[in-house]
LUMRO-138549 format. One record per residue: residue in one letter; x, y, z of N, C-alpha, C in turn; residue number from 1. Coordinates in steps of 0.001 Angstrom, whole numbers, plus 500000, padded with zeros to 6 digits. Each point is the difference from the previous one (the first is absolute). Example, Ala and Ser with C-alpha at 12.3 -4.5 7.8 and 13.67 -1.06 7.14 Angstrom:
BEGIN
<kedo a <513190 494310 507800> <499110 501190 500000> <500900 501200 500000> 1>,
<kedo s <499650 501050 499280> <500820 501190 500060> <499230 501090 500730> 2>,
//
This chain:
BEGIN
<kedo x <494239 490195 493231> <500565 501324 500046> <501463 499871 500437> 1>,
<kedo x <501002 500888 499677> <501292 499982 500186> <500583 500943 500471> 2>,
<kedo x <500395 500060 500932> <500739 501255 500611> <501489 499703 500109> 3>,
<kedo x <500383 501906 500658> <501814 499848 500464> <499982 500804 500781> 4>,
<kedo x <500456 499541 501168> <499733 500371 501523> <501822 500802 500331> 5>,
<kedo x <500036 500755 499914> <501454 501032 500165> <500467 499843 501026> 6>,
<kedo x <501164 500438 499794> <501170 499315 501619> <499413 500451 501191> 7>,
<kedo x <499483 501149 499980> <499689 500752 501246> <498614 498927 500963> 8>,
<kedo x <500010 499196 499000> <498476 499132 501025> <501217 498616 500195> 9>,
<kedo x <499331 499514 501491> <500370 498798 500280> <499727 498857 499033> 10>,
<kedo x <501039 498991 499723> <499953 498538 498830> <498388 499287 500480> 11>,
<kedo x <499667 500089 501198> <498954 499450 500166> <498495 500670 499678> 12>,
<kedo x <500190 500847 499022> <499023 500546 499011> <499476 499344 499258> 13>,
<kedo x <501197 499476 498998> <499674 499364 498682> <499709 498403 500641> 14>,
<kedo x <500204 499557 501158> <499879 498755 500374> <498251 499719 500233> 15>,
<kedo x <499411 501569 500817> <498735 499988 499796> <499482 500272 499239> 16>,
<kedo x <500419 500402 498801> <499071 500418 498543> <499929 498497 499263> 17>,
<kedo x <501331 499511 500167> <499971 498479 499287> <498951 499196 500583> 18>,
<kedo x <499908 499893 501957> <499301 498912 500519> <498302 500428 499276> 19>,
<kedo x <500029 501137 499751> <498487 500244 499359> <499742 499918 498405> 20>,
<kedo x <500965 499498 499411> <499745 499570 498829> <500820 500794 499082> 21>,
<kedo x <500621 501559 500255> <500249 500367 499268> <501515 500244 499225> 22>,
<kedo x <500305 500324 499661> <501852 499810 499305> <500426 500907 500330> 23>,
<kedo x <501422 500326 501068> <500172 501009 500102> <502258 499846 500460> 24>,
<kedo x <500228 500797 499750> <501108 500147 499378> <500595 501255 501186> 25>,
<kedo x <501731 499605 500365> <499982 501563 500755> <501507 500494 498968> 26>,
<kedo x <500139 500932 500829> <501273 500841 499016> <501080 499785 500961> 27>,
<kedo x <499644 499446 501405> <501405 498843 499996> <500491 498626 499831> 28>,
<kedo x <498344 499621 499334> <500219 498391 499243> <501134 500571 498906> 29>,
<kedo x <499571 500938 498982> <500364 499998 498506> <501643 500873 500361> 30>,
<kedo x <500064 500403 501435> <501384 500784 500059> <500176 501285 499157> 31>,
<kedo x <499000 500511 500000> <499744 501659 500051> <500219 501056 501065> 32>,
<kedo x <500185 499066 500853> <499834 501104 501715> <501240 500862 499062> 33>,
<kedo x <499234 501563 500728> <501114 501094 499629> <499281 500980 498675> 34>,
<kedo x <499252 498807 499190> <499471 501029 498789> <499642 501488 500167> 35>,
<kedo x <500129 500372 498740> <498759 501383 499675> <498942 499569 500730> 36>,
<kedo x <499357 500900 500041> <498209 500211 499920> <500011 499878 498578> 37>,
<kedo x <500363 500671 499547> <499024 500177 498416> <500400 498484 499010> 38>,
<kedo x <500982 498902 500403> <500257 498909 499656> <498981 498905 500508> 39>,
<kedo x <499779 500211 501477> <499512 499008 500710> <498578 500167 499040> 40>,
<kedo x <499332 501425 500104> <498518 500189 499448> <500208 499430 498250> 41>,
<kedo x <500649 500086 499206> <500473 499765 498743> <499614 498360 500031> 42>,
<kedo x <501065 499760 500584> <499556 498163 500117> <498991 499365 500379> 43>,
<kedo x <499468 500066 501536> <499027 500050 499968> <498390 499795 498838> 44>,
<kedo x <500066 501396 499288> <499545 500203 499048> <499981 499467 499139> 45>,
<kedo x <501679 499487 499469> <499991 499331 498858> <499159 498241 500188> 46>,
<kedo x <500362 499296 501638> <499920 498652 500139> <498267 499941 500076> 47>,
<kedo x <499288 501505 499842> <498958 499931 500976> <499484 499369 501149> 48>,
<kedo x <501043 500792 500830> <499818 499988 501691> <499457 500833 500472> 49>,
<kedo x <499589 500132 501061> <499056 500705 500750> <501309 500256 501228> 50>,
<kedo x <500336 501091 499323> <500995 500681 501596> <499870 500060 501277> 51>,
<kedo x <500641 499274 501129> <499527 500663 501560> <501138 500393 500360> 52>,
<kedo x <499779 501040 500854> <501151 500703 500593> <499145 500946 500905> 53>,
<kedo x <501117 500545 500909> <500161 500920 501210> <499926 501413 499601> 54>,
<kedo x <500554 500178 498836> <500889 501086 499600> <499052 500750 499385> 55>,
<kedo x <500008 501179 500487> <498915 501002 499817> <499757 500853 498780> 56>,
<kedo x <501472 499584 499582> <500152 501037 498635> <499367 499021 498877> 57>,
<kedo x <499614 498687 500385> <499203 499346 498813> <498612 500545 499674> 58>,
<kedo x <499557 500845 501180> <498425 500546 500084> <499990 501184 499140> 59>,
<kedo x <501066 500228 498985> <500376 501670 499353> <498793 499437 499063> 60>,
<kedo x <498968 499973 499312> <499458 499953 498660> <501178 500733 499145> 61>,
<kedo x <500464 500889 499711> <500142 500384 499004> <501281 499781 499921> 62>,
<kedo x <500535 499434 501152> <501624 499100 499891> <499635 498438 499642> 63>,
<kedo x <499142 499640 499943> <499035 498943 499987> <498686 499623 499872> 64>,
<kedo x <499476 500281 498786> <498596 500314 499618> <499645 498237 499973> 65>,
<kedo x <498977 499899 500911> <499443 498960 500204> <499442 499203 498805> 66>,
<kedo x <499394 500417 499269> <499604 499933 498456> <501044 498906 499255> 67>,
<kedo x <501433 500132 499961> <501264 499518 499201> <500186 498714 501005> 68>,
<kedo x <499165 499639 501315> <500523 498680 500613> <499255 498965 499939> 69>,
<kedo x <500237 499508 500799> <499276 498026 500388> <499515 500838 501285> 70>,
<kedo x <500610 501213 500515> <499334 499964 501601> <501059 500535 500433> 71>,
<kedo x <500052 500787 500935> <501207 500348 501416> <498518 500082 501088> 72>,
<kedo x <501217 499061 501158> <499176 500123 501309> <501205 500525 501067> 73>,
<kedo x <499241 501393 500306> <501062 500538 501246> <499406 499612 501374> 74>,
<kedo x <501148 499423 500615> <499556 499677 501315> <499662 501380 501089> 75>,
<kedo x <499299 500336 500892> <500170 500938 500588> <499829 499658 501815> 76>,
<kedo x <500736 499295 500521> <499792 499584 501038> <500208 501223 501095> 77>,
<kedo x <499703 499788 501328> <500472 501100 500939> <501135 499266 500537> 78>,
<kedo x <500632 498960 499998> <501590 500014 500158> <500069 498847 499058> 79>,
<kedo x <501423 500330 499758> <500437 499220 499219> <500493 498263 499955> 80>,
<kedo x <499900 499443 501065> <500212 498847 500734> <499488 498835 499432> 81>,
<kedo x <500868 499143 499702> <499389 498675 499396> <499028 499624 499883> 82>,
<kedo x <499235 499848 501349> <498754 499473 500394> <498725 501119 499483> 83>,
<kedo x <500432 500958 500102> <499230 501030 499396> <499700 500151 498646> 84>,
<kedo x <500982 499782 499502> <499766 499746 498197> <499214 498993 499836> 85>,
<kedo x <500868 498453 500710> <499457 498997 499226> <498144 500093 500431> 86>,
<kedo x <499558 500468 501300> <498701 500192 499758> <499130 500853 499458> 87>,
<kedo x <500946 500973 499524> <499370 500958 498654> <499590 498854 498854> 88>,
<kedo x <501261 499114 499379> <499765 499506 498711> <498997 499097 500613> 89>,
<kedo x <499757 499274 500891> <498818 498999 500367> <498400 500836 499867> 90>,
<kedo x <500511 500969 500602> <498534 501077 499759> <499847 500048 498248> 91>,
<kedo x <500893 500181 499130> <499552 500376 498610> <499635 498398 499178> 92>,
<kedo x <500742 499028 500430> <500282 498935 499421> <497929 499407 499593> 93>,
<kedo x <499265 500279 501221> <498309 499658 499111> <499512 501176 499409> 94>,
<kedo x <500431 501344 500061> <499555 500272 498869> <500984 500151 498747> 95>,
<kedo x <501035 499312 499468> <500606 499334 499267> <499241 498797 498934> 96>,
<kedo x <499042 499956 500786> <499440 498341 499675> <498793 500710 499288> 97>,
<kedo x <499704 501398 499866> <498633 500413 499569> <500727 501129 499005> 98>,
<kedo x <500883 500541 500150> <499901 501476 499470> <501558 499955 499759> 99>,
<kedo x <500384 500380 498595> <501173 499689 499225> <500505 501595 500273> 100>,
<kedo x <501412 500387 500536> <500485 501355 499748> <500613 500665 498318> 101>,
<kedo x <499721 499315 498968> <500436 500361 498660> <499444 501319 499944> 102>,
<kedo x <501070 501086 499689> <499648 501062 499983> <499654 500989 500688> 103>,
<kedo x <500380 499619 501339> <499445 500263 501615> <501009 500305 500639> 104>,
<kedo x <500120 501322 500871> <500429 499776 501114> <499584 500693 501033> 105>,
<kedo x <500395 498246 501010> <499494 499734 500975> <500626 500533 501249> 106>,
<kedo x <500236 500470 501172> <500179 500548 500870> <499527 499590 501309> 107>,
<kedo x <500065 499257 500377> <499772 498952 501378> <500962 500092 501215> 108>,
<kedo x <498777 500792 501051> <500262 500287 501146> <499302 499132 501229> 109>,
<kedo x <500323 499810 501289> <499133 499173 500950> <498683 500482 500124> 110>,
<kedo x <499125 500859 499509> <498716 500116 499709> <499217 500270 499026> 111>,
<kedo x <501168 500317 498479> <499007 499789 498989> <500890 499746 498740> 112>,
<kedo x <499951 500095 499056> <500104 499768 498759> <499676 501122 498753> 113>,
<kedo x <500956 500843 499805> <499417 500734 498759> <500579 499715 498668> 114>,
<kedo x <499013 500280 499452> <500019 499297 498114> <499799 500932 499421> 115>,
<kedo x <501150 500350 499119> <500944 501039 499264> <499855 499598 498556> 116>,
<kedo x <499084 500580 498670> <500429 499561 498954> <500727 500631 499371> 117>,
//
């Protein structure tokens, strides 16, 4: 699976998506920091990536109909703090290993997970 982890998450995202096998790419590897939204989701799309981000306006369906992706995963932590994220993505990273977000979105908070088609 392949994702693109958006500026707003710490580089040590994609470092744990890689150590678990998977390919993942950020938008300040490729030097995008600054994009659209509607570019970042475009590409994404096109590379079929599975979007992560902070940013709340990715959760619009109808600014972003889940249907047209590889996946968006919005983080929803109660603060925003390094350590806080990166153990959000550790929380999603096994069920990663079972359950593909194509067409999904996902919405991951410190006690649950909702799945959006």
């Amino acid at each position: 699976m392949k994702f693109k982890a958006d500026e707003n998450l710490p580089f040590e995202v994609a470092s744990l998506l890689r150590e678990a096998g998977f390919d993942a790419h950020t938008v300040w590897d490729e030097t995008l920091s600054g994009a659209q939204d509607e570019m970042l989701a475009d590409l994404a799309r096109t590379e079929a990536r599975v979007f992560l981000t902070l940013d709340l306006d990715f959760a619009n369906i109808r600014a972003y109909p889940p249907s047209r992706h590889a996946g968006i995963i919005v983080l929803r932590p109660p603060t925003q703090d390094k350590l806080t994220v990166l153990n959000l993505i550790r929380r999603v990273i096994p069920i990663l290993q079972d359950r593909r977000p194509a067409g999904e979105l996902w919405i991951v908070q410190s006690d649950r997970i909702r799945f959006r088609h």
